[in-house]
N, C-alpha and C positions, 0 to 999 in steps of 0.2 A: 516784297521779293525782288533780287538784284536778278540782270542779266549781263551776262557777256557776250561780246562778240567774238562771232568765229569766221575766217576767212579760208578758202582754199580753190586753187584752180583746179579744173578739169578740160580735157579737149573731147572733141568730136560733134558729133550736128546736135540739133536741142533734143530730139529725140533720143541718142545715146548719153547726154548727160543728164537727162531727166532719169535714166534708168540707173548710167552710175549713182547717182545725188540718192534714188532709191534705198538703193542697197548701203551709200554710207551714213544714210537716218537708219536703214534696219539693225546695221552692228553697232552703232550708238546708242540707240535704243537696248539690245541685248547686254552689252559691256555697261552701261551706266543706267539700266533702267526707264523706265516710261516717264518719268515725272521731275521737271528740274534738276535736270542732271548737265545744264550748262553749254550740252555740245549741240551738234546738228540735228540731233534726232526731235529738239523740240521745237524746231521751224516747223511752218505749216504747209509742209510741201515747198516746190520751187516754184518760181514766175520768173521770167525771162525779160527781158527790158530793153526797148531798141537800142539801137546803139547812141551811146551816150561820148556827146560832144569832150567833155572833161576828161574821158578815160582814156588814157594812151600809155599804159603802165600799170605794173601790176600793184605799185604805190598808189595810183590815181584810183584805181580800181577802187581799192579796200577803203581809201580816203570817202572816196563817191559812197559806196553802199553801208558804208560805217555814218554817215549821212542820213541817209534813203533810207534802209531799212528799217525794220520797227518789233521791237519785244511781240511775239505772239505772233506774229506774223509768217507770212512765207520768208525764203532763204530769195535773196534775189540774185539773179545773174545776166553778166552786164560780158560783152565781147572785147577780148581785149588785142588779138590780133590770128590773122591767119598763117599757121606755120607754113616754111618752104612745101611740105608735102601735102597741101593742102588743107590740113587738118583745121578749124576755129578752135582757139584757145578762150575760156568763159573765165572768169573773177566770181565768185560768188562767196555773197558775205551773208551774216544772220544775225539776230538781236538774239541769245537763245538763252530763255528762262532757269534760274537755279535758285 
């Protein structure tokens, strides 16, 4: 069975992106089903990752967890900067089974 990677940012504290990243495995799941269907929905949940010396972009980012990450695995998510209004902006990439 092949996987792909998936990448997408999200902002706010690791609690608010743990609940977004929720909700976009649960329409993943919905729109393409529970079972290798390639997108976020078949990561195993998120993990969060100290901050990571390499990552200074949202290139470096996906470079880094396109790396790191692992088929079957959780979705990992790596900080990639604080916007002017305070906000943390995360990188989070997935190996996700199809």
């Amino acid at each position: 069975m092949g996987a792909c990677f998936e990448y997408m940012e999200l902002k706010g504290t690791k609690n608010e992106v743990f609940e977004k990243f929720e909700k976009v495995q649960t329409n993943d799941r919905y729109e393409n089903g529970h079972c290798y269907s390639g997108g976020f929905g078949m990561a195993a949940g998120l993990k969060f990752k100290d901050r990571v010396a390499e990552v200074n972009s949202s290139e470096s980012a996906e470079d880094w967890l396109d790396d790191n990450a692992s088929k079957g695995g959780p979705a990992l998510a790596v900080q990639l900067y604080i916007t002017e209004d305070g906000e943390t902006v995360w990188g989070i990439g997935a190996w996700c089974a199809l």
